[in-house]
MARGU-306024 format. One line per field, with one value per residue (C-alpha): x, y, z; residue number from 1; residue in one letter; chain. Coordinates in Angstrom, 1 decimal, padded with zeros to 4 digits. Example, Ala and Ser with C-alpha at 12.3 -4.5 7.8 and 13.67 -1.06 7.14 Angstrom:
% residues 2
u [012.3:013.7]
v [-004.5:-001.1]
w [007.8:007.1]
pos [1:2]
code [A:S]
unit [A:A]
//
This chain:
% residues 350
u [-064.7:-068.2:-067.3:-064.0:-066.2:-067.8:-065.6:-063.9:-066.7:-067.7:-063.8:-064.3:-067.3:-065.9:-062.8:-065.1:-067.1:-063.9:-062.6:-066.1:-065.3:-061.8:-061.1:-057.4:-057.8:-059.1:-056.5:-055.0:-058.7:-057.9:-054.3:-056.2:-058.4:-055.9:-053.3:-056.4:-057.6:-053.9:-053.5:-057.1:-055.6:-051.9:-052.8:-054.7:-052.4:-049.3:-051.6:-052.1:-048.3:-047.2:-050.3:-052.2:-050.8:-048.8:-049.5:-051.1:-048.6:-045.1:-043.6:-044.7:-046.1:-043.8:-043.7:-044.6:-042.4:-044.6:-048.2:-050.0:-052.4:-055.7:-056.8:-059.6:-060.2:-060.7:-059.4:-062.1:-060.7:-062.8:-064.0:-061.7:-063.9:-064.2:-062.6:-065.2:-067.5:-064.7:-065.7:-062.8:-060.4:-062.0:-062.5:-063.5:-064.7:-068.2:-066.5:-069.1:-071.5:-067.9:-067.7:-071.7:-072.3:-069.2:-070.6:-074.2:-074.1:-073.9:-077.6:-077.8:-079.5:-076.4:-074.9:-077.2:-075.9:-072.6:-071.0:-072.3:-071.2:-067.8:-066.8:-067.0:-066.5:-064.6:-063.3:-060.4:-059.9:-057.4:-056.9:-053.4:-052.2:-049.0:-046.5:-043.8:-041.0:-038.7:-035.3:-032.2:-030.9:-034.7:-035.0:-039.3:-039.4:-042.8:-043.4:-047.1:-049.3:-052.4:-054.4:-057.6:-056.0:-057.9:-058.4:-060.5:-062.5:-062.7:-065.7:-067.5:-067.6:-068.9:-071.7:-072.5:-072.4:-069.5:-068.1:-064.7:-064.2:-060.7:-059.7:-057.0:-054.6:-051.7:-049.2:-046.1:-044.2:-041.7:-040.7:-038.0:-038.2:-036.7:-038.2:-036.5:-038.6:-040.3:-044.4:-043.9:-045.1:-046.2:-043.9:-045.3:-043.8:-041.9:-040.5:-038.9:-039.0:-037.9:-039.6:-040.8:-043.6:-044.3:-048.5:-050.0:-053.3:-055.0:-058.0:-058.5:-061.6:-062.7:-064.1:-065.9:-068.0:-069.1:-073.0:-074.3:-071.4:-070.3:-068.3:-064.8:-066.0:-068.2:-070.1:-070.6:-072.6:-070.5:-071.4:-070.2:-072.6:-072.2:-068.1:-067.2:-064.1:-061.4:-058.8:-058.2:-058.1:-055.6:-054.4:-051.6:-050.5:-047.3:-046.0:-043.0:-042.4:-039.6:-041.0:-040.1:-041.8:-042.2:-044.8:-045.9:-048.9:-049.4:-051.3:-054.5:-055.4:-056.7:-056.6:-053.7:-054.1:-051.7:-050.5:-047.8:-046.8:-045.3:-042.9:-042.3:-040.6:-042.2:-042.0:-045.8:-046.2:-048.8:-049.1:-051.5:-053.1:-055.0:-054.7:-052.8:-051.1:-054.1:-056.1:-054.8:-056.8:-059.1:-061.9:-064.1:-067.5:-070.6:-072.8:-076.4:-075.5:-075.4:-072.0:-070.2:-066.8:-067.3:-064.7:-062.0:-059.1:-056.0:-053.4:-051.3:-052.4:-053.2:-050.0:-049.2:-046.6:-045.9:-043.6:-044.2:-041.9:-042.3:-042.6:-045.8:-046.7:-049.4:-050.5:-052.3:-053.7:-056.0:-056.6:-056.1:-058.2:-056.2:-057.7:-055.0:-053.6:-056.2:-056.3:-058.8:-057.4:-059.4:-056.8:-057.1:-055.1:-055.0:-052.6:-051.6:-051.0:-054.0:-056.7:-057.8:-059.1:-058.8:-060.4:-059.4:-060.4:-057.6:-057.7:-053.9:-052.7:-049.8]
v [022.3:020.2:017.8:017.4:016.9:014.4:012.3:012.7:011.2:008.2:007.4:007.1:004.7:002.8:002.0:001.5:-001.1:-003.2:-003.0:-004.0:-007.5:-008.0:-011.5:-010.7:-011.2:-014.6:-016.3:-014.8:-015.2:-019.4:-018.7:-016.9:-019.9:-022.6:-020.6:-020.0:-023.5:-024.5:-021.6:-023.3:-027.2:-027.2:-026.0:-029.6:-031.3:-030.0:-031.0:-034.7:-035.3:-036.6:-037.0:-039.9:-042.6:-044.8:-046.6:-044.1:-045.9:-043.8:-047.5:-051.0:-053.2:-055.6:-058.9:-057.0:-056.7:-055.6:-054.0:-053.0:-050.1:-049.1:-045.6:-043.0:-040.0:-036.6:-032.4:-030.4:-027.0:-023.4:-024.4:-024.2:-022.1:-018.9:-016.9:-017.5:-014.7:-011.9:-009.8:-007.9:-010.8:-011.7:-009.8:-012.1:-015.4:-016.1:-018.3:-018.8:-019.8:-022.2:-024.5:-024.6:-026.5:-028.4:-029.6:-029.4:-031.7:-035.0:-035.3:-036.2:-034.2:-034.2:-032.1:-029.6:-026.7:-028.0:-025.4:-023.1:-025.0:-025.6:-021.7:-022.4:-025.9:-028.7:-032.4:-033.2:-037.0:-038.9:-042.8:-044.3:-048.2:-048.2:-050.9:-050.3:-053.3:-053.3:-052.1:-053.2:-050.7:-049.8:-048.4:-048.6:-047.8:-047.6:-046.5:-045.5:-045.0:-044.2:-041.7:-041.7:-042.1:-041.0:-044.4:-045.3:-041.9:-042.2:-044.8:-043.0:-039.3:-041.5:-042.6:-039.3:-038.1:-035.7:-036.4:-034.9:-034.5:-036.3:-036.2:-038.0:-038.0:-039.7:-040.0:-042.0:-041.3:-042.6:-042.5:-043.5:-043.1:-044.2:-044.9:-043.1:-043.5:-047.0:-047.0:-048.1:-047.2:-044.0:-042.9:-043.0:-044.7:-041.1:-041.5:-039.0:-039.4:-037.8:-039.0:-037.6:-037.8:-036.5:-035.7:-035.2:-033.7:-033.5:-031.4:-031.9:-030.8:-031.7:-028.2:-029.9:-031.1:-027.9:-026.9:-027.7:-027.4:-028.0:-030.8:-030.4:-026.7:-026.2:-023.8:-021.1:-017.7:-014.6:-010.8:-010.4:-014.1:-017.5:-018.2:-021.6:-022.9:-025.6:-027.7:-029.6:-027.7:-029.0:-028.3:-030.3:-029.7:-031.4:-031.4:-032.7:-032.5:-033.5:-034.0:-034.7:-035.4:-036.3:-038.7:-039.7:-042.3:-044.5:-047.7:-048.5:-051.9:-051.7:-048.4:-046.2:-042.6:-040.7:-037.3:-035.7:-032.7:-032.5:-029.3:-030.0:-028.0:-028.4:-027.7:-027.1:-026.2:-026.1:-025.4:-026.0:-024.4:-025.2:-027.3:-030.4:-031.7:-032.9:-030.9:-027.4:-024.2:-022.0:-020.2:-017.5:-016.0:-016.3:-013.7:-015.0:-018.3:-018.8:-020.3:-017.7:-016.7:-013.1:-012.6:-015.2:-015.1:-014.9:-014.9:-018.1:-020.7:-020.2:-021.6:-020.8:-022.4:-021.2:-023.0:-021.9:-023.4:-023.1:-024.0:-025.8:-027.6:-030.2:-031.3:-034.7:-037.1:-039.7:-043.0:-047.2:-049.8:-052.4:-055.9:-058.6:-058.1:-056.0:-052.5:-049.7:-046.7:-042.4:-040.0:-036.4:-033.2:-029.6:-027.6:-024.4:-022.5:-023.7:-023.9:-027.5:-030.0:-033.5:-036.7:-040.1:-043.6:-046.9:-050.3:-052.2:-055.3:-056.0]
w [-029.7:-029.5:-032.0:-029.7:-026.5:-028.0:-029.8:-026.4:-024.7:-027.3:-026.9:-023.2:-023.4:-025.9:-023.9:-021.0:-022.8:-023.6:-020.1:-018.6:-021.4:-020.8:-019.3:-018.3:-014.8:-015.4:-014.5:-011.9:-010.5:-010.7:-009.0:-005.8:-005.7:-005.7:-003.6:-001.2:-001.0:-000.2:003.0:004.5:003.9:005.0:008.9:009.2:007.6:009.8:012.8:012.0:009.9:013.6:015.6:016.7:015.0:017.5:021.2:023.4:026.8:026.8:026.1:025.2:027.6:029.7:027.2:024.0:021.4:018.3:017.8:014.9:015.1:012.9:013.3:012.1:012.7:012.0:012.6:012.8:011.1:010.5:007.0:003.4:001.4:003.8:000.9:-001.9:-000.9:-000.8:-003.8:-003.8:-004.5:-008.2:-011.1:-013.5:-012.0:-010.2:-007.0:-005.1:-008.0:-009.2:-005.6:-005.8:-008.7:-008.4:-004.9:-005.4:-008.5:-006.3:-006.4:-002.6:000.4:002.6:-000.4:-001.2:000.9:001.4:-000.1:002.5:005.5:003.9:004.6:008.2:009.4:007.5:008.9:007.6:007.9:009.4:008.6:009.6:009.7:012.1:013.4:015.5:017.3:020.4:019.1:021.8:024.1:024.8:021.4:019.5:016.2:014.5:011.0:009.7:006.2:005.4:004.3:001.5:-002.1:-005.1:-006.8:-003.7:-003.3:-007.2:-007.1:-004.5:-005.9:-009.4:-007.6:-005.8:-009.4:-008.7:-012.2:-012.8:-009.3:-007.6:-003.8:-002.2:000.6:001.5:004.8:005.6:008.9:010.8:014.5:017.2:020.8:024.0:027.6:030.0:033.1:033.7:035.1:038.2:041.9:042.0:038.9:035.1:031.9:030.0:026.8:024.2:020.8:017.3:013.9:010.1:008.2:004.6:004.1:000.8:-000.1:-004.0:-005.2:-009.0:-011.3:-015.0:-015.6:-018.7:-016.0:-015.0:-015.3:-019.0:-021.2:-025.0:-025.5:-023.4:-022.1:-018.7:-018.3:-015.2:-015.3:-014.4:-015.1:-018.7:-019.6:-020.4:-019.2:-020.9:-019.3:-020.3:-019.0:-015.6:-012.1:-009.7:-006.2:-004.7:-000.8:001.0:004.2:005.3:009.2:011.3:015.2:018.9:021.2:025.0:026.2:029.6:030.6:033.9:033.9:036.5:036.2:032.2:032.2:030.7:030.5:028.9:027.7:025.5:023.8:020.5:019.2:015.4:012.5:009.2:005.4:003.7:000.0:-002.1:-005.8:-009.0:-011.9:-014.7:-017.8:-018.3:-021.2:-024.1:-021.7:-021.8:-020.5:-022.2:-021.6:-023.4:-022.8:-025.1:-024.8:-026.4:-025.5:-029.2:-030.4:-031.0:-028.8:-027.7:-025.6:-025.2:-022.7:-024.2:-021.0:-020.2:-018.5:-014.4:-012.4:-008.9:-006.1:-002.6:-000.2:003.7:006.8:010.2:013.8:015.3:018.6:019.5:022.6:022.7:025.0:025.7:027.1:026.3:027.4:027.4:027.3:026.9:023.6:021.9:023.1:022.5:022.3:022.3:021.3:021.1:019.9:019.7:017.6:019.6:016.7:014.4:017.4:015.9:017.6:016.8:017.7:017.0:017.6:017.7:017.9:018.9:018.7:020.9]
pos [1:2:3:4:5:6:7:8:9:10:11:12:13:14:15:16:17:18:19:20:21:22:23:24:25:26:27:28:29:30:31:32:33:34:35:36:37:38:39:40:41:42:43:44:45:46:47:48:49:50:51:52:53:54:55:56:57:58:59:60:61:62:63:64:65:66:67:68:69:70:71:72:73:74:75:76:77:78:79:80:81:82:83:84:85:86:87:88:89:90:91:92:93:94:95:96:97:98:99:100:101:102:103:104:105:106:107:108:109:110:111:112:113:114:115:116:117:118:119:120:121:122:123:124:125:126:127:128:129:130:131:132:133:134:135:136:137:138:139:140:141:142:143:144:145:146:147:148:149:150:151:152:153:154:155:156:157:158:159:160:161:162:163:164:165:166:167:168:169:170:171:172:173:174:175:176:177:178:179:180:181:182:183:184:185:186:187:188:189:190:191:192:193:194:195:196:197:198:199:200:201:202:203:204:205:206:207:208:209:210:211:212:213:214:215:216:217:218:219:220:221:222:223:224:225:226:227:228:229:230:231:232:233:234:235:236:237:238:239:240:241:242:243:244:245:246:247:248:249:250:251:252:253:254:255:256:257:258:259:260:261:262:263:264:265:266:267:268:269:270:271:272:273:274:275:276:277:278:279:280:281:282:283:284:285:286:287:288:289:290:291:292:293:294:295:296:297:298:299:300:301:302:303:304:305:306:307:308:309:310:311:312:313:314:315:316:317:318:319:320:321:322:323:324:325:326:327:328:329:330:331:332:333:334:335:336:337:338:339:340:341:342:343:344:345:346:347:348:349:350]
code [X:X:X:X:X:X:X:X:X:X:X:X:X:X:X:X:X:X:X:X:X:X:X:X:X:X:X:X:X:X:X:X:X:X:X:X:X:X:X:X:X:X:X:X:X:X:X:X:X:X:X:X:X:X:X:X:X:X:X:X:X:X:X:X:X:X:X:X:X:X:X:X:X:X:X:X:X:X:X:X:X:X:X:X:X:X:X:X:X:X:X:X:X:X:X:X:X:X:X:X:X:X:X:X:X:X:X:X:X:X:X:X:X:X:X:X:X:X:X:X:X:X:X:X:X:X:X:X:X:X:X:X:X:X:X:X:X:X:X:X:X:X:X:X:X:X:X:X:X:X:X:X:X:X:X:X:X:X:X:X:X:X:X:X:X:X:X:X:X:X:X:X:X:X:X:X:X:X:X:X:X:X:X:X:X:X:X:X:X:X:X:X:X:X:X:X:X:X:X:X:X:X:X:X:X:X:X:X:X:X:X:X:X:X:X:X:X:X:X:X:X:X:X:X:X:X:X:X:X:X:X:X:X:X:X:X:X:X:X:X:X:X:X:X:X:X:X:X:X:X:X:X:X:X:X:X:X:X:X:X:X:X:X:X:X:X:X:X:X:X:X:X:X:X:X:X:X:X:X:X:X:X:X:X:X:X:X:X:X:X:X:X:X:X:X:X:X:X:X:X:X:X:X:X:X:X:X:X:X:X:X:X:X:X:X:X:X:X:X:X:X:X:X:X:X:X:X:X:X:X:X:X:X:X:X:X:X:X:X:X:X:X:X:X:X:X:X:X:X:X]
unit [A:A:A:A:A:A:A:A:A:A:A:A:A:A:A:A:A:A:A:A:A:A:A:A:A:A:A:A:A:A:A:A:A:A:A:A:A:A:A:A:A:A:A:A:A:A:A:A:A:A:A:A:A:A:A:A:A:A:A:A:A:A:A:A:A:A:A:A:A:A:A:A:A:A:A:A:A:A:A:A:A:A:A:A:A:A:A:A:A:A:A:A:A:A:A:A:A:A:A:A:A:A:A:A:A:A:A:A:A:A:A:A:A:A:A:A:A:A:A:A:A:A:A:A:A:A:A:A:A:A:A:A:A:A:A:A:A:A:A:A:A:A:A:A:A:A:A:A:A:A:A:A:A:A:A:A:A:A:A:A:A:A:A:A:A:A:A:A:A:A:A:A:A:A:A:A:A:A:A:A:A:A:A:A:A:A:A:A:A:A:A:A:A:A:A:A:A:A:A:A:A:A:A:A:A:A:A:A:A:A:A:A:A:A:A:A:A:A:A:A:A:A:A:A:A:A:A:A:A:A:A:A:A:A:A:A:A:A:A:A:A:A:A:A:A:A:A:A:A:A:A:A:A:A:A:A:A:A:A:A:A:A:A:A:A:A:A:A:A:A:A:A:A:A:A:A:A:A:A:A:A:A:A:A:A:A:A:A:A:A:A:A:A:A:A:A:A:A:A:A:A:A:A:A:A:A:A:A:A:A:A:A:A:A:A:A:A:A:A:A:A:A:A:A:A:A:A:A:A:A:A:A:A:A:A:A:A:A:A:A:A:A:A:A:A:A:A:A:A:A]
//
């Protein structure tokens, strides 16, 4: 009966010990993070697909029949990386430890604790060129780009010395509208419009280039040791959003304020993994630090998609200065659902 206790017992540490080195939950730690950094992005992108990226008057001016618009700006959101620190959500991978040196690697103060403030305050920028004509029948239509695509944020993460690292974003939008009250007496310029806009946002990381590595493997300190990782990880988010709106502004002298609210339906999805072809995932953890693969993860690759719709509203607002055909325009925003603000700053040519 002893001998039975304690083969009993040695049995139970043993199995112990192998669950305590098991990296099965690996991946589905990678999924949480992706499908996480997707939740905390779409919100800001939803808020600027429509916003802020036309003439701040309800209608164009009397004479003008085209303008062309450069804006930059910015929605302040309640950080992206909230979810790093919940312990709960991982088994396997150190999160906080993987954003930190990712981030802290671009050897530049501003940097150093980014991480940190991350969890609670991120600007998600806005950058639009727009153009819109007089249509007969009263009829604008404007169409707008812009965005930060990755060959241009490419050169600058390089020399920040954020190797591996890619960020990008991309809109297109389009938009009709009709005046249907002109600014005049005591009565302001109203118009109501319909338009679309698709928004696009890209996360990608080389996890080679993660703390001191071998060859095409990062590595990243978790519980069990040394975690050597492989492969590219990549986050994509899209929204496509299909708006009206109704716009109202009255002109003193050079000075047009103006208002408007913004009801929208929209279509957000997000989706990403790890590994990419000639680049496929692996990972395994090392416990000396002295070559030799321990433990290695032997799941499928991390892969993950959600598709979320639904009904949003901005408000928005601001003001032109208009000084003959060059206008200056402040516009601002707040999403009702996402509590967002956002600020912008325009310059027109009409």
């Amino acid at each position: 009966m002893k001998r039975m206790l304690v083969l009993f017992v040695v049995a139970l540490v043993l199995v112990s010990g192998v669950s305590a080195q098991d990296l099965s939950g690996l991946g589905r730690d990678f999924e949480v993070v992706i499908e996480e950094l997707g939740a905390a992005t779409l919100p800001a992108l939803t808020q600027s697909a429509i916003w802020g990226q036309y003439t701040g008057s309800a209608s164009f001016v009397d004479g003008s029949r085209f303008f062309l618009t450069l804006s930059l700006g910015t929605i302040f959101t309640d950080g992206v990386l909230g979810f790093v620190d919940d312990e709960e959500a991982f088994t396997v991978l150190n999160v906080p430890g993987l954003f930190r040196t990712i981030l802290d690697a671009a050897a530049v103060d501003a940097l150093t604790d980014a991480s940190e403030g991350m969890k609670t305050f991120f600007p998600v920028p806005v950058s639009r060129v727009s153009a819109g004509v007089k249509l007969p029948g009263d009829l604008e239509a404007m169409v707008g780009f812009g965005g930060v695509p990755a060959f241009v944020t490419a050169p600058i993460l390089g020399g920040l010395n954020a190797d591996g690292l890619e960020l990008g974003m991309v809109h297109l939008g389009t938009k009709v509208r009709r005046a249907v009250l002109k600014d005049a007496g005591p009565f302001p310029a109203i118009s109501v419009g319909a338009g679309y806009s698709y928004s696009g946002f890209r996360f990608a990381y080389d996890l080679a280039q993660l703390g001191t590595g071998r060859g095409d493997y990062g590595g990243l300190s978790v519980e069990l040791g040394e975690l050597y990782l492989k492969g590219v990880m990549s986050a994509d988010s899209r929204v496509h959003a299909f708006g009206l709106d109704v716009h109202a502004s009255k002109a003193f002298g050079f000075f047009v304020p103006y208002v408007g609210i913004s009801p929208y339906y929209h279509i957000a999805s997000f989706s990403g993994g790890v590994g990419s072809p000639g680049n496929e995932f692996d990972a395994y953890v090392d416990y000396d630090d002295d070559g030799d693969r321990d433990v290695e993860y032997t799941g499928r690759a991390p892969s993950t998609a959600v598709v979320r719709d639904d009904l949003s509203i901005v408000v928005f607002g601001g003001f032109d200065m208009v000084f003959g055909r060059v206008v200056l325009q402040v516009n601002g925003s707040w999403g009702i659902g996402t509590g967002y603000p956002g600020v912008a700053l325009n310059v027109r040519w009409q």
